[in-house]
Every structure is written in structure tokens, then in C-alpha cells.
LOVEX-772811 format. One record per residue (C-alpha): residue in one letter; y, x, z. Coordinates in steps of 0.2 Angstrom, whole numbers, m for minus. Each point is the difference from the previous one (the first is absolute). Last residue first. Example, Ala and Ser with C-alpha at 12.3 -4.5 7.8 and 13.67 -1.06 7.14 Angstrom:
<drenros>
+------+-------+-------+-------+
: resn :     y :     x :     z :
+------+-------+-------+-------+
:    S :    m5 :    68 :    36 :
:    A :   m17 :    m6 :     3 :
+------+-------+-------+-------+
</drenros>
This chain:
<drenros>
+------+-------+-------+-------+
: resn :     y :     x :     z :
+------+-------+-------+-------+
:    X :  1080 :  1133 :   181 :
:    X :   m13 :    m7 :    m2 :
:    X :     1 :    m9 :   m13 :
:    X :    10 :    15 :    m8 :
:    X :   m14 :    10 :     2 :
:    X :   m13 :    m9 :    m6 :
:    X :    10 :    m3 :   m16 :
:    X :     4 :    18 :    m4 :
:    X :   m17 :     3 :    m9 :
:    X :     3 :   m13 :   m14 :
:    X :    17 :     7 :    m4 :
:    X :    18 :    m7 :     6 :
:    X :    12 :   m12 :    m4 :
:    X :    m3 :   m14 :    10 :
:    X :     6 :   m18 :    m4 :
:    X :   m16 :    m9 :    m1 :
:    X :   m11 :     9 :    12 :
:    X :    16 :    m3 :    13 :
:    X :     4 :   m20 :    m4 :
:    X :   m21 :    m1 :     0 :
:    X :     1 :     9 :    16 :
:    X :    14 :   m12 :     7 :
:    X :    m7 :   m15 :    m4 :
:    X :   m17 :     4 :     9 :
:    X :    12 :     4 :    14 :
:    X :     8 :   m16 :    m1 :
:    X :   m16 :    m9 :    m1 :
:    X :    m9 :    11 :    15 :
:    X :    m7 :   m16 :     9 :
:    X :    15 :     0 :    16 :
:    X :     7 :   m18 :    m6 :
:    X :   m11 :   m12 :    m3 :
:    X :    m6 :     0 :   m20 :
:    X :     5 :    m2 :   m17 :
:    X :     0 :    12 :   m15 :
:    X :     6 :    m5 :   m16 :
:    X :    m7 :    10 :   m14 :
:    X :     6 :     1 :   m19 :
:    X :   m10 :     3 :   m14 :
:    X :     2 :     9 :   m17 :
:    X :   m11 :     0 :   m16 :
:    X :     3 :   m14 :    m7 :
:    X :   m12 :   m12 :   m10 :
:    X :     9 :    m6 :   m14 :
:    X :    m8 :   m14 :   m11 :
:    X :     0 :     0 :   m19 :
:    X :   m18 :    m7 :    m4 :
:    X :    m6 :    18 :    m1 :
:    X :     6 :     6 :    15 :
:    X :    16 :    11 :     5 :
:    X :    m4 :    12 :    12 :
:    X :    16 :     8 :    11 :
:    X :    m7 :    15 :     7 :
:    X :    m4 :     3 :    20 :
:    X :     9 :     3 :    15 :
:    X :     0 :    16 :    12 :
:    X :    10 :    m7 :    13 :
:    X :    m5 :   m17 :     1 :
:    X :   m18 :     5 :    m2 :
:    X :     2 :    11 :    17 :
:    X :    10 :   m12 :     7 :
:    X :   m16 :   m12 :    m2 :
:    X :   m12 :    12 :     7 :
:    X :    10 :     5 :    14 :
:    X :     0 :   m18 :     5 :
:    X :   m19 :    m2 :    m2 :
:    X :    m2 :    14 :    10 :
:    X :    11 :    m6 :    15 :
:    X :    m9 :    13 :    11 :
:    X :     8 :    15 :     9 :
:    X :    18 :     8 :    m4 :
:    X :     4 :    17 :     0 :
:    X :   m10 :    m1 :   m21 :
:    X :    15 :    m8 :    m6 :
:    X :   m10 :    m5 :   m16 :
:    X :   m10 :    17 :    m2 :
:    X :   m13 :   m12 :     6 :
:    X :     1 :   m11 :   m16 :
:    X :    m3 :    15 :   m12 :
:    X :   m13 :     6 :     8 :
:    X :    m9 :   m14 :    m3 :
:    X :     2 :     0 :   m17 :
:    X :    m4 :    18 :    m2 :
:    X :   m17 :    m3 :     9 :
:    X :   m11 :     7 :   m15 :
:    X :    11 :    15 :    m1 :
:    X :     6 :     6 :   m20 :
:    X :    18 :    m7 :     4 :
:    X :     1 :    12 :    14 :
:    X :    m1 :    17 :   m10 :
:    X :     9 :    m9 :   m15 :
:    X :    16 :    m4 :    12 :
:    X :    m1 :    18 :     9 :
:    X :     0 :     8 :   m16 :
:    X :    14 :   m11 :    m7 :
:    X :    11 :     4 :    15 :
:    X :    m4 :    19 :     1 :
:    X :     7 :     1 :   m16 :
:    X :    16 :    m8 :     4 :
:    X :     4 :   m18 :    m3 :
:    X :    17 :    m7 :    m2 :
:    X :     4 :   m20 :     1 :
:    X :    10 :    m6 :   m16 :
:    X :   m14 :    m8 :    m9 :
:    X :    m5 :   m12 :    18 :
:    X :    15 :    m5 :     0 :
:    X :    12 :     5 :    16 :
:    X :     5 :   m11 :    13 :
:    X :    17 :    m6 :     5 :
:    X :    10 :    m7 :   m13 :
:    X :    16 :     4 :    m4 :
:    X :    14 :   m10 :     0 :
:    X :    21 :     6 :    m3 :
:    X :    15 :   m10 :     2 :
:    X :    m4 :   m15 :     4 :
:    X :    11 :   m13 :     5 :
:    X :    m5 :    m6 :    18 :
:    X :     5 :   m16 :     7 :
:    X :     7 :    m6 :    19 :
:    X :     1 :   m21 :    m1 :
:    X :    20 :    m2 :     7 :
:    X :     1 :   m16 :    13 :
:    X :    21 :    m4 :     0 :
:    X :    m3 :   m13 :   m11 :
:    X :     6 :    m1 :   m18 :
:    X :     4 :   m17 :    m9 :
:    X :    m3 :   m16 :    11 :
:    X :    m4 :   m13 :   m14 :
:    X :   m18 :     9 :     0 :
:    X :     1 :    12 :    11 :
:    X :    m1 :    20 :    m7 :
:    X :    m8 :    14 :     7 :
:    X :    12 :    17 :    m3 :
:    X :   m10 :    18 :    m6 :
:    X :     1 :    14 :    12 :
:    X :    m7 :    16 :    m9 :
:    X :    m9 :    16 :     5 :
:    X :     2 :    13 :   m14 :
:    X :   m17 :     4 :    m7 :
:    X :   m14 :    16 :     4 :
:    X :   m18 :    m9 :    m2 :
:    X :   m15 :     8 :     5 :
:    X :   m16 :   m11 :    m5 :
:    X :   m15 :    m8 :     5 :
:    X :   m10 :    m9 :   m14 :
:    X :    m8 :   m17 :     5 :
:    X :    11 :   m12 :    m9 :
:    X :     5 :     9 :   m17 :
:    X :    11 :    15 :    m4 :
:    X :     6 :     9 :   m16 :
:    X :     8 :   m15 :    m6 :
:    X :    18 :     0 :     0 :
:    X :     7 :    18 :     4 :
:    X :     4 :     6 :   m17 :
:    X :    14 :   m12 :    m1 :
:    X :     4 :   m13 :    15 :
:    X :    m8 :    m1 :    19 :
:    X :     6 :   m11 :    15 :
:    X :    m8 :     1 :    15 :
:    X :    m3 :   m14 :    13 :
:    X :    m6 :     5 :    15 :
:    X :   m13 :    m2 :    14 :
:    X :    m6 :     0 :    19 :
:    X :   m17 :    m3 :     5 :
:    X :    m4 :   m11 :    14 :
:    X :     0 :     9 :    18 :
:    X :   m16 :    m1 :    13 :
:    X :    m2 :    20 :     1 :
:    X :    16 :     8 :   m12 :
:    X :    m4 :     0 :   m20 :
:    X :    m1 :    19 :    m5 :
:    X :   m16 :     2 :    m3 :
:    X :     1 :   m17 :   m10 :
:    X :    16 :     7 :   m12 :
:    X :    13 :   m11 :     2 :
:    X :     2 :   m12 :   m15 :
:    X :     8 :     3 :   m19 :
:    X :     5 :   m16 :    m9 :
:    X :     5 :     3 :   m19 :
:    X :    14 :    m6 :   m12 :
:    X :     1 :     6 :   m15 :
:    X :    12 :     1 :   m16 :
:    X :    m1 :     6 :   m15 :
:    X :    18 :     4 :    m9 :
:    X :     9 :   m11 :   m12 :
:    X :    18 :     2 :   m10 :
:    X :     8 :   m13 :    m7 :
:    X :     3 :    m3 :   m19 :
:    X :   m12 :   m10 :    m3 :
:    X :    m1 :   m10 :    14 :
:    X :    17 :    m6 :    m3 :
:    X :    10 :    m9 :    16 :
:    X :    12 :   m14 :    m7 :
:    X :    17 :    m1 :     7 :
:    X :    11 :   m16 :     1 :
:    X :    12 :     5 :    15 :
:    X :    14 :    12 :     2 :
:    X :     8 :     2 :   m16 :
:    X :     9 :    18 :     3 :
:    X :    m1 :     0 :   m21 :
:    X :    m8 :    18 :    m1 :
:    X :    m6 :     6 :    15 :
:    X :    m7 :   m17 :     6 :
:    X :     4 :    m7 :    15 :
:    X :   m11 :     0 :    17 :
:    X :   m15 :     7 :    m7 :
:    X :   m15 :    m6 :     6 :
:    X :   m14 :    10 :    13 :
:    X :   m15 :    m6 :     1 :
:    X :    m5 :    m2 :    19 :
:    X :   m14 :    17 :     3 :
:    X :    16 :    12 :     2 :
:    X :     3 :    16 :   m11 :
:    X :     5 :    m9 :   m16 :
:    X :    12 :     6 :   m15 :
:    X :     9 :   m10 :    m9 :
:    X :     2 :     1 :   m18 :
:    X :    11 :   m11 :    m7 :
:    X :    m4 :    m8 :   m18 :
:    X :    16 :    m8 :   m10 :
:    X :    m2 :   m16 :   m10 :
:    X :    17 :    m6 :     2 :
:    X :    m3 :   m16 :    10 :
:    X :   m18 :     3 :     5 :
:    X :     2 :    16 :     9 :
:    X :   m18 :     8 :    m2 :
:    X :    m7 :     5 :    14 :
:    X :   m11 :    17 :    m1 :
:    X :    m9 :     6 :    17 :
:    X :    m2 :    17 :     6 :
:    X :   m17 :     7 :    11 :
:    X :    m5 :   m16 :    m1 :
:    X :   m21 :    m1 :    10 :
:    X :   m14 :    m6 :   m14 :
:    X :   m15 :    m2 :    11 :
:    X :   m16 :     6 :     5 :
:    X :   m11 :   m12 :     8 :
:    X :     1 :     4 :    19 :
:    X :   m11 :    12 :    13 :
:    X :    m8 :    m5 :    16 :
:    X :    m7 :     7 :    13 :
:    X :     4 :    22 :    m2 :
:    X :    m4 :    12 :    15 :
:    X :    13 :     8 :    11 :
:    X :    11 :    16 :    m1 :
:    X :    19 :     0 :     3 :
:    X :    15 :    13 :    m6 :
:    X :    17 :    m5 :     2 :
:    X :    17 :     2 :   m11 :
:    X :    12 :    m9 :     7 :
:    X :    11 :   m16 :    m3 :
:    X :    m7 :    m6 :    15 :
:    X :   m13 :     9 :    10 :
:    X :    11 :     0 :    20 :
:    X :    m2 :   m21 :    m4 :
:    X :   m21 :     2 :     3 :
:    X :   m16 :     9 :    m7 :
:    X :   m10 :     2 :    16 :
:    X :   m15 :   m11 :    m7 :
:    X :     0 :     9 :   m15 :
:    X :    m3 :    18 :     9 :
:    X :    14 :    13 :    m8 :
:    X :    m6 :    15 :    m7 :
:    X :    10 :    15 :     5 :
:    X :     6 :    12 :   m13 :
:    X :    m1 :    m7 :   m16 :
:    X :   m13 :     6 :   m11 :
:    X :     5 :   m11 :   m18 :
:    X :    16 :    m4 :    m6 :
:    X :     2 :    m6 :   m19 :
:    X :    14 :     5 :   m12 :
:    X :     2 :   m16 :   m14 :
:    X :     2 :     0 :   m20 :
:    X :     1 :   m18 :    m4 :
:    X :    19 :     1 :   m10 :
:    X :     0 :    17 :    m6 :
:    X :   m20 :    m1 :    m6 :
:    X :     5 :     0 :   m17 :
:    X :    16 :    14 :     3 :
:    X :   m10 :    12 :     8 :
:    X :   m12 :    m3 :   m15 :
:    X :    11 :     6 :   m11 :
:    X :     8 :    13 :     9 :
:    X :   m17 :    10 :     5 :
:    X :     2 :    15 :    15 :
:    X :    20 :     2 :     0 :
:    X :     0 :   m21 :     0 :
:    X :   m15 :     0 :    15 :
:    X :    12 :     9 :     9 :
:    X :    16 :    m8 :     0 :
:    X :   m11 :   m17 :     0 :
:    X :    m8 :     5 :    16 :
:    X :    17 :     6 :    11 :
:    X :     4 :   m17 :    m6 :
:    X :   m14 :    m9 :     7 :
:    X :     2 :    13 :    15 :
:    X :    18 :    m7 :     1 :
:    X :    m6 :   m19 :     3 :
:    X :   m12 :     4 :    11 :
:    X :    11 :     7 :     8 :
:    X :    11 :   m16 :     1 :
:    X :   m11 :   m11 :     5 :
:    X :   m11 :    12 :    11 :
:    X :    13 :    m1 :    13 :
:    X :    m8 :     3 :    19 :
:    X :   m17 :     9 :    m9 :
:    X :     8 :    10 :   m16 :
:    X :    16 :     6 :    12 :
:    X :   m13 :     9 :    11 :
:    X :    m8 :     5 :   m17 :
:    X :    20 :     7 :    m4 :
:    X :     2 :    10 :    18 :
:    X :   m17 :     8 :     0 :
:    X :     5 :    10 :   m17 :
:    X :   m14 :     9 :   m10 :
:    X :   m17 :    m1 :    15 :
:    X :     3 :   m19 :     2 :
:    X :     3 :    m4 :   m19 :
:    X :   m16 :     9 :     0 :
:    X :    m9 :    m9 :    16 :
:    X :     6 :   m17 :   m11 :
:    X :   m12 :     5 :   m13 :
:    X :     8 :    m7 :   m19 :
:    X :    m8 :   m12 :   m12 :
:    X :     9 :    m1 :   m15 :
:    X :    m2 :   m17 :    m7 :
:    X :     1 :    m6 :   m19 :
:    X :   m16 :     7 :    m7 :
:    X :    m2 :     3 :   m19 :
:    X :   m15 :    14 :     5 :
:    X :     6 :    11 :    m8 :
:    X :    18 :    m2 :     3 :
:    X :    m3 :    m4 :    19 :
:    X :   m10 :    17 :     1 :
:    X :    13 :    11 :    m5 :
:    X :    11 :    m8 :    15 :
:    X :   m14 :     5 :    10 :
:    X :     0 :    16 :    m5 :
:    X :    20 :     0 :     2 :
:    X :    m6 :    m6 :    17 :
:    X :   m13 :    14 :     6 :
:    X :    10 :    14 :    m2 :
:    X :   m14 :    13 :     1 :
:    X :     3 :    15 :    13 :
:    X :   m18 :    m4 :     8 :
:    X :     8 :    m6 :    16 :
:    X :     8 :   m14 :   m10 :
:    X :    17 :     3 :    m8 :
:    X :    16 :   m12 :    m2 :
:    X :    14 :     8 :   m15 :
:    X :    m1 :   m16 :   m11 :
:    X :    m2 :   m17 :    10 :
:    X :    10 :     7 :    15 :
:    X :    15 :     5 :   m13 :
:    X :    m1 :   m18 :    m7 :
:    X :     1 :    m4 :    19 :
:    X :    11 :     9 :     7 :
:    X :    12 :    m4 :   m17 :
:    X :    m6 :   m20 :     2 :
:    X :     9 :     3 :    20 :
:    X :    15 :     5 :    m8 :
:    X :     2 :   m13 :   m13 :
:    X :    m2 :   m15 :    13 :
:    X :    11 :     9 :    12 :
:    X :    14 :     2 :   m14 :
:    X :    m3 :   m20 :    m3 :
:    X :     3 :    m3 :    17 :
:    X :   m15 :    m7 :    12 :
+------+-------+-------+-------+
</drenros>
């Protein structure tokens, strides 16, 4: 992409980020933008359907080459985040990142292939194994040792990069890399598998590597099912005295994770909600009741239902007196022959979960 493409498309988007309105008439990004320097954020998050809804030809460009638009919404960013705050525009300069969320069509893991490289996907699964976070070089500093200069390289591969002569004496070996003056970011590697309802009768879950960095490190752990938007990446295997081979191991650098769920403190309840949950707390057979309404289509397996119902729900953390933690979560593995209700036991705990509707609305939507 030309330089006068590059600058054009930042313009579409700076004017994106400023003039765009909701349904309500609010222009939801300069609040957003507002929000970042209150909060001392550095992403803007920003609704695909929205860039979708302004100009379809630029978020059709943002999934086949979100390099570079990505590139030009960071910009697009800065120009506004500098009209709103210039100081702080200016701090976060360097980290500050636009995030996708919402695309339009998820995309299962198992049927991530070549056709996702280098593009912007969308893919749900459950977490199974997080790193140790780690120090990742955004720009390394090596200082030539001959004349004492120190060369700034910047770093977009995971193999360090050296500099091939230094800027100031063209001397073209004897540098020394320093710490101190190079510039860190976290860095995360997680695994996300298939999600179980989705796994195929008889098949093994599939699963990928996805890289996180910044803001995004962290706010998953092994068990948690998440929603990650990323560009699809094809990273080369190596042969020891053999160099590359021509096998690639298929990666995802995460752009944006949420995850899905709600906390129990962000969940809304209505009047009629609280009345109902007092009215039915007060019933000497709560308890019991409470284990039925556990996929309540489906016969027997009480003992089951009662242990996805304590899953679900949870308990606090205790900390004893002699300085042991009792916590206050579990976790259930169900196993059985095939054609036992487990995936459909999954599934209603995957629904009760995820819902977003009041207390009286749940028959229905069960049923429906």
C-alpha cells in the first residue's frame, strides 16, 4: 500500500472515529476515546457491524489486509486522541492499539485453514493452558562496540533481530544488545481448544496457539471460554542442522479476547426478579428445586444435575485460620456411553450461563 493510500485510508478512518453515531444519535467513539484517558487505557475497542454500517468497502479491506489498516486506524486513533488529550496521546503513542470485536461470521477452530492467513478471523473455544508472562522486544538497543554507538532496531519477528552494520561507524560485527535501553512488552502465549458441543462424534479436539501482548495478557485462565478476534498466522518449524522446512505451524496473534460469561455483579435484575428470588428462597424444598430446574427436559441423572448446579453457582473463597485456602469453585467431568444426555447437560449449562434474559424468560427460551 502507497504512502498516499496509507494517509487516505487513516482520513476515513479518523473521520470514522469522530462523526460515527449509534441509533441513539451519540457518537459512541469520541466517548470512547474519552474513556481511554480516564481510564489510562491504551486500546480503543471498536464494533466491526459499525465500521460495516460507515463504509463496507474499508471493513472488507480490515479482514483480507488487517496489517495495514490496522496500521491506519492506529493513526486514525492518535489524530483523535491528540484533539481530545495531547499529553497523554503522546504517552501512550507507542502501545496505544485499535481492537476488533463482533466480526461478522465466526469461524469454527477446527475449519481455520491456509484461506485465514494474514487475515483477520474470529473463532470461539475454551482456554487449556496459559503461559508465564514474559518480557516480548518491541525495539532492541545494540551497542556498536568499536565506536560506542547504540542502534535501535526494531523487531517484528520472534528470531532477534541484529543490525547488519552500525549507523554510525558501518562496523558490521561486535555489537552488544542493552537491556536497558530496549523496549519490553508482556507477552502470552495461550492454547484455546474446540468448544465440547462443537467437537464432531468420535473426533479429538482441535486447538491453537494464540499469541497475546499488552492489555491482553492475563485476563484468562485454563477453563474460561473466550471469543478471540486475531490475525491467523503461519509460523516456519525448524530442523536442527536442516534450517526451515516446508511444514508451517498455523498461530493466532490476538487482537481482541473477551470472555464469555457475565460476573455475577454485572448481571441485571428487575423488580420482579428479586421478588421472585425472595418468594422462592423462603420454600422449604428450595434446594431441591433448584436441582430439577437443571435441564428439567431431561429425566434422572440427579446427582449430575446437582453437581452442575454447584459448578455453576460456586461458592467463596475461605481462607482458614492456619493459612490454607479452601476454593470456592469446582469443575465437573462427565463420563459415560454415548447417548446419556452429557452434551446436552453441557449445553444447558453453556445456555443458563450465557443468557441474557430475566428469571421468567428462561422457561421459554429452554423451550424454545
Amino acid at each position: 500500500m502507497s504512502d498516499l493510500t496509507q494517509s487516505r485510508l487513516s482520513e476515513v478512518l479518523e473521520k470514522f472515529l469522530k462523526s460515527y453515531k449509534n441509533k441513539s444519535g451519540k457518537h459512541i467513539y469520541r466517548a470512547r476515546i474519552s474513556q481511554i484517558v480516564a481510564s489510562g487505557s491504551i486500546s480503543l475497542i471498536v464494533d466491526f457491524n459499525d465500521l460495516l454500517i460507515y463504509d463496507i468497502d474499508k471493513a472488507n479491506m480490515l479482514i483480507t489486509d488487517p496489517d495495514e489498516v490496522l496500521k491506519s486506524f492506529k493513526k486514525a486513533t492518535y489524530e483523535t486522541l491528540r484533539t481530545e488529550n495531547p499529553s497523554y496521546a503522546e504517552k501512550i503513542r507507542k502501545d496505544l492499539t485499535v481492537r476488533i470485536r463482533n466480526l461478522e461470521d465466526k469461524v469454527p477452530i477446527r475449519k481455520v485453514g491456509t484461506e485465514h492467513l494474514d487475515k483477520l478471523t474470529e473463532v470461539t473455544g475454551v482456554v487449556v493452558r496459559t503461559s508465564d508472562i514474559k518480557p516480548l522486544v518491541v525495539t532492541a538497543a545494540f551497542k556498536c562496540v568499536k565506536c560506542g554507538h547504540t542502534n535501535q532496531i526494531p523487531q517484528d519477528k520472534m528470531i532477534l533481530r541484529h543490525p547488519r552494520s552500525c549507523e554510525e561507524c558501518e562496523e558490521a560485527r561486535n555489537f552488544e544488545m542493552i537491556e536497558k535501553e530496549t523496549d519490553f512488552i508482556d507477552y502470552q502465549v495461550i492454547r484455546m481448544q474446540e468448544l465440547p458441543e462443537e467437537l464432531p462424534a468420535g473426533q479429538l479436539p482441535q486447538s491453537y496457539d494464540v499469541s497475546l501482548i499488552r492489555d491482553l495478557v492475563n485476563i484468562t485462565r485454563p477453563g474460561d471460554r473466550i471469543t478471540l478476534t486475531g490475525i491467523v498466522r503461519a509460523e516456519p518449524e525448524y530442523s536442527q542442522g536442516r534450517g526451515k522446512l516446508r511444514v508451517f505451524q498455523s498461530v493466532i496473534e490476538g487482537n481482541y479476547l473477551e470472555v464469555m460469561g457475565k460476573e455475577p455483579e454485572t448481571i441485571h435484575l428487575s423488580k420482579e426478579d428479586e421478588v421472585l428470588i425472595k418468594t422462592i428462597s423462603n420454600e422449604p424444598n428450595v434446594y431441591e428445586r433448584l436441582v430439577e430446574s437443571i435441564a428439567p427436559a431431561i429425566h434422572g441423572h440427579e446427582t449430575h444435575k446437582e453437581a452442575i448446579l454447584l459448578m455453576m453457582i460456586g461458592a467463596p473463597r475461605q481462607h482458614l485460620q492456619d493459612g490454607t485456602t479452601i476454593r470456592g469453585d469446582i469443575n465437573v467431568l462427565l463420563v459415560g456411553d454415548p447417548g446419556t444426555a452429557k452434551s446436552e447437560l453441557l449445553k444447558f449449562a453453556y445456555i443458563w450461563l450465557q443468557g441474557d434474559y430475566t428469571l421468567q424468560e428462561e422457561d421459554q427460551l429452554l423451550q424454545g
